[in-house]
N, C-alpha and C positions, 0 to 999 in steps of 0.2 A: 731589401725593404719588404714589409709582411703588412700583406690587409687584412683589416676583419672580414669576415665571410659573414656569420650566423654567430649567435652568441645563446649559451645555453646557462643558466644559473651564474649569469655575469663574466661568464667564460669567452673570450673570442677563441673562433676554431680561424684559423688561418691559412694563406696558400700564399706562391711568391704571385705577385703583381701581376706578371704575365699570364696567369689565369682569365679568361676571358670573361667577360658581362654573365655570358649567355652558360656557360657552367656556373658561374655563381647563382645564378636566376635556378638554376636547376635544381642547386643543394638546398634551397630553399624552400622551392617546391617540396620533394620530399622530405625534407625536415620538419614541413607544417602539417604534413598529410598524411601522421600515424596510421588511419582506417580510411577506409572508403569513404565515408562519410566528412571526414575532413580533407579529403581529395577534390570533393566537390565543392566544398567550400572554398581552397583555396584555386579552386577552376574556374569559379563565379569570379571573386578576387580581379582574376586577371582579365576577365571574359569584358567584366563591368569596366576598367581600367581603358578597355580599350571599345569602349562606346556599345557595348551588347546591352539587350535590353531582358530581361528575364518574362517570359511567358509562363502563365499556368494552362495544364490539360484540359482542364474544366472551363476556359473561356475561349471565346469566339477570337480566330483572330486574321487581323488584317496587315497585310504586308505589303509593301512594294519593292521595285528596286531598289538595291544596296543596303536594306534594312539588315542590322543586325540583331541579334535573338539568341537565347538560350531556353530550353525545359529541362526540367529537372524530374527523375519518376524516383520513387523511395529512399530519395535520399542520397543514394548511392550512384547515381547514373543519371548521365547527362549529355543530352546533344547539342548542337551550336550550330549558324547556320549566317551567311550571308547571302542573301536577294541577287541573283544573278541579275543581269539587265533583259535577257532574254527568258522565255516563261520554260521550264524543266522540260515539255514534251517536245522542245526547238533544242535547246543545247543541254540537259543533261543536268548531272548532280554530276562534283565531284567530292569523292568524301575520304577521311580517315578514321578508323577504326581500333580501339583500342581499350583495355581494361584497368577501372581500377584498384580491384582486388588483388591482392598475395597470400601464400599460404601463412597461415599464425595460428597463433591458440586462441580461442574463443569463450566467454566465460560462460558457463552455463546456468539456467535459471534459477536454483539452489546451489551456491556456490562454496558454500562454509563446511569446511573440514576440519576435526578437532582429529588429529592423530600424532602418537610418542613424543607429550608437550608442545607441538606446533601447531598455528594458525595458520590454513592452505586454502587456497581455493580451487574446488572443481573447474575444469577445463575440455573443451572438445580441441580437438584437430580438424583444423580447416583448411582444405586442399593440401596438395602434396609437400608436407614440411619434410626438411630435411631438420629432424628431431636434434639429430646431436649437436647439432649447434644453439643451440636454446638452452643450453646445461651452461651452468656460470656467467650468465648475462646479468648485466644491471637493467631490470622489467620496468616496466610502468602500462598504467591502465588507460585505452581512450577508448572512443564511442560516441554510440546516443544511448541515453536512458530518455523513458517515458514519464510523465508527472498525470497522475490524472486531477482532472478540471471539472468533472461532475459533466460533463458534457458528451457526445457523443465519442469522439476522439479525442486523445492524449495531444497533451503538451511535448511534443520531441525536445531536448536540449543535445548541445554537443559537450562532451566533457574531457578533459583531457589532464591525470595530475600530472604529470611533464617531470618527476624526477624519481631515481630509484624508490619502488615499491615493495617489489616482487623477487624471487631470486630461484631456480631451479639448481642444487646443488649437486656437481657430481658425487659418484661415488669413490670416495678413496679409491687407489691401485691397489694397497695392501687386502681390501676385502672385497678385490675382482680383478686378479692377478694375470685372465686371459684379455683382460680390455685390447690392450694394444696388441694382441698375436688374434684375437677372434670375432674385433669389434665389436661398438656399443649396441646389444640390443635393448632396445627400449619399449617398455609396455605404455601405452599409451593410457591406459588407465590408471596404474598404481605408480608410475615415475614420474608424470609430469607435472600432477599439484606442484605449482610454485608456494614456494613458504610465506607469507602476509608479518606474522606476528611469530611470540612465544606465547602458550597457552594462558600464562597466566598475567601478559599484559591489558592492561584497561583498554582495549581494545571496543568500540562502536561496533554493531552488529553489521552486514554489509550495506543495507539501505540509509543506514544512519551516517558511515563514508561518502556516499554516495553523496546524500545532500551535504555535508559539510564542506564538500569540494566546489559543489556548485554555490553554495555560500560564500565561499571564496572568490570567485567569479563575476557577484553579484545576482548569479540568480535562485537564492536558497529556495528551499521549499520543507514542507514535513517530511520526514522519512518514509510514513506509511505513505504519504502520495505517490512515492517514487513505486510502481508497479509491475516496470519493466525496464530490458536493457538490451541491446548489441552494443557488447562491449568485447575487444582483444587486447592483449599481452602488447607489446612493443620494445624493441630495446631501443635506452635511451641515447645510447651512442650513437652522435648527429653523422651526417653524411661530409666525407672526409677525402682530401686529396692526396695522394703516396707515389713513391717512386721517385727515382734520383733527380728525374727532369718533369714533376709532376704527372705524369703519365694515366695515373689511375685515379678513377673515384672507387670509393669503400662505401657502401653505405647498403642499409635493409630499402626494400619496396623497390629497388630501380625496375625489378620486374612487376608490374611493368608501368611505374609510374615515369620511367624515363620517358618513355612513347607518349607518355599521355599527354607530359608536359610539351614535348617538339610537338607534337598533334595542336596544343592550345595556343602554341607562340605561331606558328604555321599560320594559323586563322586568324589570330588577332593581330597581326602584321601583313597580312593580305590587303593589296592595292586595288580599289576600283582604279576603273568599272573592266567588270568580268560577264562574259555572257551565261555562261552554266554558274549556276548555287552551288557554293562549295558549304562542306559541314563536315562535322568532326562526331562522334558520336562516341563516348569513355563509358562501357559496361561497365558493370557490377557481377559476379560469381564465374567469371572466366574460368577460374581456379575451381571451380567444384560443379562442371558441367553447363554453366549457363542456362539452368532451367530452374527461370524463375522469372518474377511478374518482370523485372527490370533487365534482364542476362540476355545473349546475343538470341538466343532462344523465343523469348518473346516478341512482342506486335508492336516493340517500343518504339524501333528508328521507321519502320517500314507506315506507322500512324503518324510521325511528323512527317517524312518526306513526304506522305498523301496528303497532311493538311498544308505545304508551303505549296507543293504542286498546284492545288486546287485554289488556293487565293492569288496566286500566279497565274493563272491563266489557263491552265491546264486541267478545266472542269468536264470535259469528252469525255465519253465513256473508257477508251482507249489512251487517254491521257498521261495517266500512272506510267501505263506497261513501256509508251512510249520513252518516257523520262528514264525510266529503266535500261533501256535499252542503248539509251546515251550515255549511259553512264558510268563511272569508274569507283574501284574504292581498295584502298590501299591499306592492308590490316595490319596494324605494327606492335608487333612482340617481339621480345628478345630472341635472340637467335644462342643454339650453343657456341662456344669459343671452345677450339682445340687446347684439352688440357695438355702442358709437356712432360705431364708426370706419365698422364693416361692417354697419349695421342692413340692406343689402336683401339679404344671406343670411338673413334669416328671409320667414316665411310674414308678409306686412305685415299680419292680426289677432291672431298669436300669438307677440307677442313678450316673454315672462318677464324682467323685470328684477332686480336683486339690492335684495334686503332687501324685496320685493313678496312674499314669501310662500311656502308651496308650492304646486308645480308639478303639474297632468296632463298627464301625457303619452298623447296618443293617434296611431295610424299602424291607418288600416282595414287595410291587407295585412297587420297583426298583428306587425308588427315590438316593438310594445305591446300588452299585455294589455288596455289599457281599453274597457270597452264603456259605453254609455248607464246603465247599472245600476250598475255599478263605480263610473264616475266620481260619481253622485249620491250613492251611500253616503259614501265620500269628501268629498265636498261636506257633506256632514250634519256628520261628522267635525268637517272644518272652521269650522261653525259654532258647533257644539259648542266649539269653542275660541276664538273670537270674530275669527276669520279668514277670508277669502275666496282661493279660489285663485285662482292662474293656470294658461294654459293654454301649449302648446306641440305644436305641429304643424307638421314638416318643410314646406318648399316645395314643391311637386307636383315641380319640376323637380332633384330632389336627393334622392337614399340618404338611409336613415334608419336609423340604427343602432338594436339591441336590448340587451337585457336578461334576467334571468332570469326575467323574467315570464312571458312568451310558452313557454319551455320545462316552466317547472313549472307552470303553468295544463293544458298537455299532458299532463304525465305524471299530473298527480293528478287533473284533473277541477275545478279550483278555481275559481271567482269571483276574479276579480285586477284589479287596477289599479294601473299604473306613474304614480307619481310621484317628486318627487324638489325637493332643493333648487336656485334656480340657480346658475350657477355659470360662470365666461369662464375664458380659457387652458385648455378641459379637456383633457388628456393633456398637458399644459405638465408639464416637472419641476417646477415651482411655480405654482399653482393659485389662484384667489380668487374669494370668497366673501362674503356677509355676515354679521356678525353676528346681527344681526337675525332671518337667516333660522336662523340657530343653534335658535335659542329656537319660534321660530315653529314648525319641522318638529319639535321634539321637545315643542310638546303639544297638538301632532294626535296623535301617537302615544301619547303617554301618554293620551289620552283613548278611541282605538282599546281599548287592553287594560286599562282601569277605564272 
């Protein structure tokens, strides 16, 4: 017997029965959450669903125990937070940490390209794509565009057309015969225009698409109003279960909206009453250094946890550092998964496989938060849930990428430990994972914050 999952153009995607709530709840999640920006939306979704109240930056706020809460800074990032019963410089924050950006194409501000009969659009590379996989996708465009209002600031919209748009075509083998003995190099400037149109279809200018979509929608506008736009690429192909006994999910963004979503179910499933304020805090530009008004880099989480601190109780000068000092935060990104084409790219003791659990990540030059202490609390965690982890540790002779751990461990003072679920193809436009570990890294987490 087969249920529907998600349904895309009257399509059901389906899985056998035995697939759980809480993976279904997931494919969902990133099904609805093409960019960032719809990341948040559908984190508000759930946040609301489960009695959170949404705050603005700009107003005064008061809270007590057990309150729940969300802000929201550009769009794109978002922290969440439950009122401990205890005031933060007594029992602490505990928090999870995680991003909702992935590498993609991005469109840029003049996008219209007329070249040998085709209609293309200019494109940036945003964080670290793994290019050749974006060659013969069926595209589609989401985002925010800007409407201006004659007012000081724009009108933001989210936009989303939701079925093949765009198409990046490879090259024949016959007119690049060393493809397969030399692999694909790809120029990032003259390969990647996606094709739109043929040159000589009745084709809308791009602001004039732009609004007909949102037309569509309900929210048209004039073309020339439309002024501006963060918009990326996305393929349409939904998030998807594989393997003889369902084993795998397939799907783009699980890096690292899988985390983000166990981060949100974690919180919005949390039981009073708890004495430390737990909170969740989903970045924006993880993927391209986090420096930016909203990215782990910023004063984003470190001015909420001061403003809950300080309407809590903990208004003493020494109040903050106190709370700090309490406190825990657990940064969850994907982990690599030993490939078995390419297992001697791992360190041969640390090699994390899929549906084995979750993951520590440690890098002594602090490319990762983990230290001896961290990973043990962790470890507790894990037992606590009747789990054992795994580990992961770069090969001495090879970069080791980061995380938002390492930058907000910096800015606040925190106790932190990078972990994460594993996960193979990561920056692939389609990603895999286990089920297994679905379930697994979300109750660790829910056992973190009860």
């Amino acid at each position: 017997m087969l249920a529907c999952v998600s349904k895309y153009n009257g399509t059901c995607h389906t899985s056998h029965t035995r697939m759980t709530d809480l993976v279904a709840a997931l494919l969902r999640y990133v099904d609805g959450s093409p960019t960032p920006y719809h990341a948040v939306r559908e984190t508000k979704r759930l946040l609301e669903d489960a009695g959170f109240v949404e705050l603005r930056e700009e107003d005064r706020w008061t809270l007590k125990p057990s309150d729940r809460a969300f802000v929201v800074r550009g769009g794109t990032s978002i922290a969440a937070f439950i009122c401990g019963q205890a005031a933060p410089h007594d029992a602490g924050f505990l928090l999870v940490g995680a991003h909702t950006d992935s590498p993609s194409l991005r469109v840029k501000p003049k996008p219209e390209l007329l070249r040998s009969g085709y209609r293309q659009l200019s494109v940036d590379v945003y964080g670290g794509v793994l290019l050749s996989t974006w060659f013969d996708r069926d595209l589609s465009l989401a985002g925010r565009i800007v409407v201006d209002t004659d007012g000081e600031h724009g009108e933001p919209h989210l936009i989303d057309f939701e079925r093949p748009l765009l198409r990046i075509p490879n090259l024949a083998i016959h007119l690049n015969r060393g493809v397969n003995s030399d692999g694909l190099v790809v120029n990032a400037q003259t390969h990647l225009p996606p094709i739109l149109a043929l040159a000589h279809s009745e084709l809308p200018d791009f602001q004039s698409m732009l609004a007909a979509e949102l037309e569509r929608t309900g929210s048209g506008c004039d073309p020339e109003r439309i002024v501006a736009w963060d918009l990326a690429l996305y393929d349409v192909q939904r998030a998807s279960i594989s393997g003889y006994a369902d084993e795998f999910i397939q799907s783009a963004r699980l890096d690292n909206l899988a985390s983000c979503f166990a981060a949100v179910e974690a919180l919005a499933n949390a039981e009073d009453p708890c004495d430390a304020t737990r909170a969740i805090v989903l970045y924006d530009h993880e993927e391209v250094g986090s420096r930016s008004a909203q990215g782990a880099q910023s004063l984003f989480l470190r001015q909420v946890l001061e403003r809950v601190a300080y309407a809590s109780g903990s208004g003493a000068h020494d109040g903050f550092a106190r709370a700090m000092a309490r406190s825990f935060l657990i940064s969850a990104d994907m982990a690599h998964a030993v490939h078995p084409s390419y297992a001697d790219k791992h360190e041969p003791s640390h090699q994390p496989v899929l549906g084995g659990g979750p993951v520590i990540k440690t890098n002594v030059n602090q490319s990762y938060a983990t230290d001896g202490a961290s990973a043990a609390r962790f470890m507790q965690l894990c037992r606590s849930a009747d789990l054992t982890p795994q580990h992961y540790v770069v090969r001495g002779d090879q970069p080791c990428g980061s995380t938002v751990g390492p930058l907000t461990a910096a800015e606040l003072g925190l106790r932190t430990v990078d972990v994460g679920s594993p996960l193979l193809s990561m920056h692939s436009i389609r990603e895999m994972i286990s089920t297994a570990d679905v379930e697994s890294f979300q109750r660790v987490l829910d056992a973190f914050f009860d």
